[in-house]
C-alpha positions as CSV (number, residue, x, y, z in Angstrom):
1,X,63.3,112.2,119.7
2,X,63.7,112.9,116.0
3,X,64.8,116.6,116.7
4,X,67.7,115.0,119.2
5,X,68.8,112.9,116.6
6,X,69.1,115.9,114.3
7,X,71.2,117.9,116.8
8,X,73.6,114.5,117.5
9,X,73.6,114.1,113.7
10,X,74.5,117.8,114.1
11,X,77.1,117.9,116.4
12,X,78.9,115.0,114.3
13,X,78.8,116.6,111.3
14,X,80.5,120.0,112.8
15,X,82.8,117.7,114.5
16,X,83.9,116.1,111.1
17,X,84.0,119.4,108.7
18,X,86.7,121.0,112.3
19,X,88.8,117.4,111.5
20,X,88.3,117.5,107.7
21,X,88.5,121.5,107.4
22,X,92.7,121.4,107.4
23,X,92.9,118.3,104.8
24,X,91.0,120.0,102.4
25,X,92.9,123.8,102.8
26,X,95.9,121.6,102.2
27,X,95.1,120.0,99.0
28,X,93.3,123.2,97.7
29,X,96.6,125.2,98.1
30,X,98.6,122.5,97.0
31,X,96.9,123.0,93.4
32,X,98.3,126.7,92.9
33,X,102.0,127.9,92.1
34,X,104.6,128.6,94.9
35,X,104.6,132.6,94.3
36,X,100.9,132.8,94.2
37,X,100.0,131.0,97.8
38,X,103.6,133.4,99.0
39,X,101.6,136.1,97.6
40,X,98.3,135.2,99.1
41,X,98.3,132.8,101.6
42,X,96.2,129.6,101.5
43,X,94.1,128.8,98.7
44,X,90.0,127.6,99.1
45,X,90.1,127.2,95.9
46,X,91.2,124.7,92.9
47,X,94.4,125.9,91.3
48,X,95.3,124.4,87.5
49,X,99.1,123.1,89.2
50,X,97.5,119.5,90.4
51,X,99.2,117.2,88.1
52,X,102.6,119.1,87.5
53,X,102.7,119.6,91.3
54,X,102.0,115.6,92.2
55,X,104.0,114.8,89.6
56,X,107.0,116.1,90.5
57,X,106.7,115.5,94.4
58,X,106.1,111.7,93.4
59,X,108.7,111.2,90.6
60,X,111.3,114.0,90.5
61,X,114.2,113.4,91.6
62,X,115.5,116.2,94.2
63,X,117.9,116.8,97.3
64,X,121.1,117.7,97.8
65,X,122.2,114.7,95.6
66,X,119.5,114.8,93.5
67,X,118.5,111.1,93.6
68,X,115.4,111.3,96.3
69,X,112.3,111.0,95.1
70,X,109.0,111.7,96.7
71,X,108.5,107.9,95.8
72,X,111.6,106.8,98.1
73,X,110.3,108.7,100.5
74,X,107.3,107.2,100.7
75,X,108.8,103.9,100.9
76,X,111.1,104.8,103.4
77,X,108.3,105.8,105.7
78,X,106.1,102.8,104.9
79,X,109.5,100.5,106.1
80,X,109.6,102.2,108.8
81,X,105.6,102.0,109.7
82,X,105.4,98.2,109.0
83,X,108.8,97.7,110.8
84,X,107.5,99.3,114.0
85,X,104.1,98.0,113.9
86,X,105.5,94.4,113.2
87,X,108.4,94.2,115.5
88,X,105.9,95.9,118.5
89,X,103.9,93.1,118.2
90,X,106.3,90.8,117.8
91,X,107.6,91.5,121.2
92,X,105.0,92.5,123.0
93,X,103.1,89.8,122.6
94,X,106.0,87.7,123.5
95,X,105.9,89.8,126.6
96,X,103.0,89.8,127.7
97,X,102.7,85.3,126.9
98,X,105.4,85.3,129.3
99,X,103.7,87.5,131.9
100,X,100.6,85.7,132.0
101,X,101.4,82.1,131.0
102,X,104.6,81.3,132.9
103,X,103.8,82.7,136.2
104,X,107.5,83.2,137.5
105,X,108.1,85.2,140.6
106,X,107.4,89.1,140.2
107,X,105.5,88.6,137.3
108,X,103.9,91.7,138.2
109,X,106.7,93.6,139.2
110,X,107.9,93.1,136.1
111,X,104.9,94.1,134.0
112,X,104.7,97.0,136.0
113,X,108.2,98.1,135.1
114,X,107.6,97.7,131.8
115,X,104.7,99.8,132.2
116,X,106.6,102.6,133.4
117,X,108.6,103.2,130.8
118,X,105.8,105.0,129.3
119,X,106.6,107.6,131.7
120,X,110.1,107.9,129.5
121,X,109.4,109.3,126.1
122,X,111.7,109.0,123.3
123,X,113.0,112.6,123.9
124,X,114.5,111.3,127.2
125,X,116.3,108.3,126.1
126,X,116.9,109.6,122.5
127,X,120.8,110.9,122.9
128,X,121.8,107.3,124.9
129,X,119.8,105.1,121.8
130,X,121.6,107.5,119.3
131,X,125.3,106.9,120.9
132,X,124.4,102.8,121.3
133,X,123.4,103.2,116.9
134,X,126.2,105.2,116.2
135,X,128.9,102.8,117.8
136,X,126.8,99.9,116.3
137,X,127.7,101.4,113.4
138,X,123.4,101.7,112.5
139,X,123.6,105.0,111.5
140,X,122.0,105.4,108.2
141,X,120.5,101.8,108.0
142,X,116.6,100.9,108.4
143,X,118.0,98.6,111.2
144,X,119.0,101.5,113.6
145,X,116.2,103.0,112.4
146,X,113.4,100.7,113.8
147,X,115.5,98.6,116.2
148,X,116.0,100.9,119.3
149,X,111.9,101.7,119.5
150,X,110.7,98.3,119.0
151,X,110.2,97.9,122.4
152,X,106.2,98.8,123.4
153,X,104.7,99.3,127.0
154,X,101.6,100.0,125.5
155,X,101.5,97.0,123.4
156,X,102.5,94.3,126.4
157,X,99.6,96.1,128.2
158,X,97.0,95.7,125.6
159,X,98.0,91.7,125.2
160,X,98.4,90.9,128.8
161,X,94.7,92.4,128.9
162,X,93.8,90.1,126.7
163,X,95.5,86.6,127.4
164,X,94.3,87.0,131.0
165,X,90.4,87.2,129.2
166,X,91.4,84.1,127.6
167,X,89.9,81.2,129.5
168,X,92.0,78.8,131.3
169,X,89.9,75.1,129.7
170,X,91.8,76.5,126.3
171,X,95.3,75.9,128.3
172,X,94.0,72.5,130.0
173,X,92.7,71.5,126.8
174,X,95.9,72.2,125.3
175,X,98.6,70.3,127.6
176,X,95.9,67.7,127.5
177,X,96.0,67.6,123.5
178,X,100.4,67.6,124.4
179,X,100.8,71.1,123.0
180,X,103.8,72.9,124.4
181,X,104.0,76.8,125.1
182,X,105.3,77.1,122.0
183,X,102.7,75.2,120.0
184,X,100.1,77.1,122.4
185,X,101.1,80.7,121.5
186,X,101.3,79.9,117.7
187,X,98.3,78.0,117.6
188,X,95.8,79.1,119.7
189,X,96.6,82.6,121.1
190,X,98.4,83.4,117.8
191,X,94.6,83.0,116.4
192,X,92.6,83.9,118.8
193,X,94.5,87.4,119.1
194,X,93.8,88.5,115.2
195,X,91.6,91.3,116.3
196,X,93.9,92.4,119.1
197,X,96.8,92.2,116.3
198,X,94.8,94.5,113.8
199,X,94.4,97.2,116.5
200,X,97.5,97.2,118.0
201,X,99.1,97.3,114.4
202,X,97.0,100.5,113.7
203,X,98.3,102.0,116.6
204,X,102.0,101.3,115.7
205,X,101.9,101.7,112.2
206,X,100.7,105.1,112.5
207,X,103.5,106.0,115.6
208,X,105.9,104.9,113.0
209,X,105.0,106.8,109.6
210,X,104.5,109.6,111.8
211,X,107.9,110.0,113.1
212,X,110.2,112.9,112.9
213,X,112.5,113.6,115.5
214,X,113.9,110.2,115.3
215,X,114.8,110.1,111.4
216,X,116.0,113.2,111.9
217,X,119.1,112.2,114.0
218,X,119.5,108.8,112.4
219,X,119.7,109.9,108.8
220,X,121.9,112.2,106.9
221,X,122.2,110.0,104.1
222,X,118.8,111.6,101.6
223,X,118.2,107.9,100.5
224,X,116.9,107.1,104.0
225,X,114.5,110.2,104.2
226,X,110.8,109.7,105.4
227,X,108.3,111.8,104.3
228,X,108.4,113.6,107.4
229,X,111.3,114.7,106.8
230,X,111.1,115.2,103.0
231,X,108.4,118.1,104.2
232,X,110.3,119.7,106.4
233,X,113.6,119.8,103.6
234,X,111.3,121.7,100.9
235,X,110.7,124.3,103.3
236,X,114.0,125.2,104.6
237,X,115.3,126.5,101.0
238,X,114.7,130.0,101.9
239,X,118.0,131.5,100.4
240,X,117.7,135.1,99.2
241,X,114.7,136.1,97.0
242,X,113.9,132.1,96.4
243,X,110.8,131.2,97.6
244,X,110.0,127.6,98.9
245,X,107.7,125.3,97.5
246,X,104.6,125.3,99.6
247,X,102.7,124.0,96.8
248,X,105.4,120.5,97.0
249,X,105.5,120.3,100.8
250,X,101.5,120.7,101.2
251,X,101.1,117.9,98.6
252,X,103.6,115.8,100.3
253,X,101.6,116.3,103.4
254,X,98.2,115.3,101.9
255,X,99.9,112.1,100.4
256,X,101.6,111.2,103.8
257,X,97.7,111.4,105.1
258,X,97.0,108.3,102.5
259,X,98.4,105.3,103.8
260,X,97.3,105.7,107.3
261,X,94.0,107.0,106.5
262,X,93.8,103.4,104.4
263,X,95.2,101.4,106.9
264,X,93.1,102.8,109.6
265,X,89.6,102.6,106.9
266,X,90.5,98.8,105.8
267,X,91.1,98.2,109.8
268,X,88.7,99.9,111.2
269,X,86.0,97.2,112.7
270,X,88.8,95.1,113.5
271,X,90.6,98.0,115.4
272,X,87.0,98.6,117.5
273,X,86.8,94.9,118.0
274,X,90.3,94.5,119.2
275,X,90.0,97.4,121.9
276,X,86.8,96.6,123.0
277,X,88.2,92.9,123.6
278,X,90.1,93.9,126.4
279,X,87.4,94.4,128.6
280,X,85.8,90.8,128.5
């Protein structure tokens, strides 16, 4: 018993220095100079370039215009994480009320429609949203940004789960009580759903900070760069004998590991609560 503990313990332990392994390499070699990791490669060492090296990826200003800051591009990212986690479940929870709740005719059809356009990733419908933005006039704006992926199959799948575990006394009692569907979604699934919110916000949060192709067509404007992207601009300054700064761009990529890695820590028994939910 004890000894297949030890090689479960084991096996967990190998499993988390693989994950972990990367994250560290990063942060080592984002310690030493640009020439030296050109010179030598990655670092497993501490270098003595910590705080000048965070210090001006947070709070120098840089770009083409140089006014972005690693800072802004933080903030950009987090706007655009919190506007895609919030305006997912937002809808998809309206969605999904509607599916289950109002019963029209081809309820399902329609859920299973909206399923289906999982089976259409952004890379399909990306020039089409791109040409609606531009004539919108969106282009460079946190609005056409977020707005033209709020919509989530994923999340109306993972609420409709759940309102259908909901028991039906909780709807009797409330049109007894004179509750309307409004007054019923807001205060009594609204509720009832924290758990399912927490875990689906995870979920979207992390899709959102995470995105690059996206940004990428949306924003020429440097004020409206994400991290993402703010990585990907330090390393395409390769011009002559001018080395790029992988010191900058692997720091930037250990701080753009921070905020999910919080959200998901802070989250992360409501996240297994929500998911696990779904089955009941």
């Amino acid at each position: 018993m004890y000894k297949t503990k030890f090689f479960d313990h084991l096996i967990l332990l190998a499993g988390c220095l693989v994950m972990l392994a990367p994250v560290i390499v990063a942060f080592t070699t984002s310690t030493h100079s640009a020439p030296e990791i050109h010179q030598k490669g990655l670092m497993l060492s501490l270098g003595d370039q910590f705080g000048a090296t965070y210090h001006k990826v947070l709070f120098a200003q840089t770009g083409f215009n140089g006014k972005v800051t690693g800072l802004t591009m933080m903030m950009n990212s987090l706007i655009l994480g919190l506007g895609f986690a919030i305006g997912k479940i937002v809808l998809s929870m309206m969605a999904a009320y509607a599916i289950v709740y109002f019963r029209f005719r081809f309820s399902t059809l329609a859920f299973w429609l909206i399923f289906t356009t999982l089976l259409l990733p952004l890379e399909v419908r990306i020039l089409p949203s791109y040409q609606v933005m531009s004539d919108l006039h969106l282009l460079n704006t946190y609005t056409g940004l977020i707005l033209p992926l709020l919509a989530s199959a994923t999340g109306t799948f993972f609420f409709r789960q759940f309102f259908r575990s909901v028991p039906e006394e909780l709807l009797e009692a409330a049109r007894i009580d004179g509750a309307g569907p409004f007054k019923f979604f807001i205060d009594v699934l609204v509720p009832l759903s924290r758990s399912m919110i927490a875990a689906v916000f995870i979920i979207m949060f992390v899709y959102g900070w995470n995105q690059y192709l996206w940004p990428i067509l949306m924003t020429t404007d440097e004020s409206f760069f994400t991290l993402m992207r703010g990585i990907k601009q330090i390393l395409q300054v390769w011009v002559g004998a001018q080395i790029p700064d992988y010191n900058e761009a692997f720091a930037l990529a250990v701080l753009a590991l921070v905020p999910p890695v919080l959200i998901v820590v802070v989250f992360q028994s409501w996240f297994i609560k929500g998911l696990t939910e779904t089955d009941k």
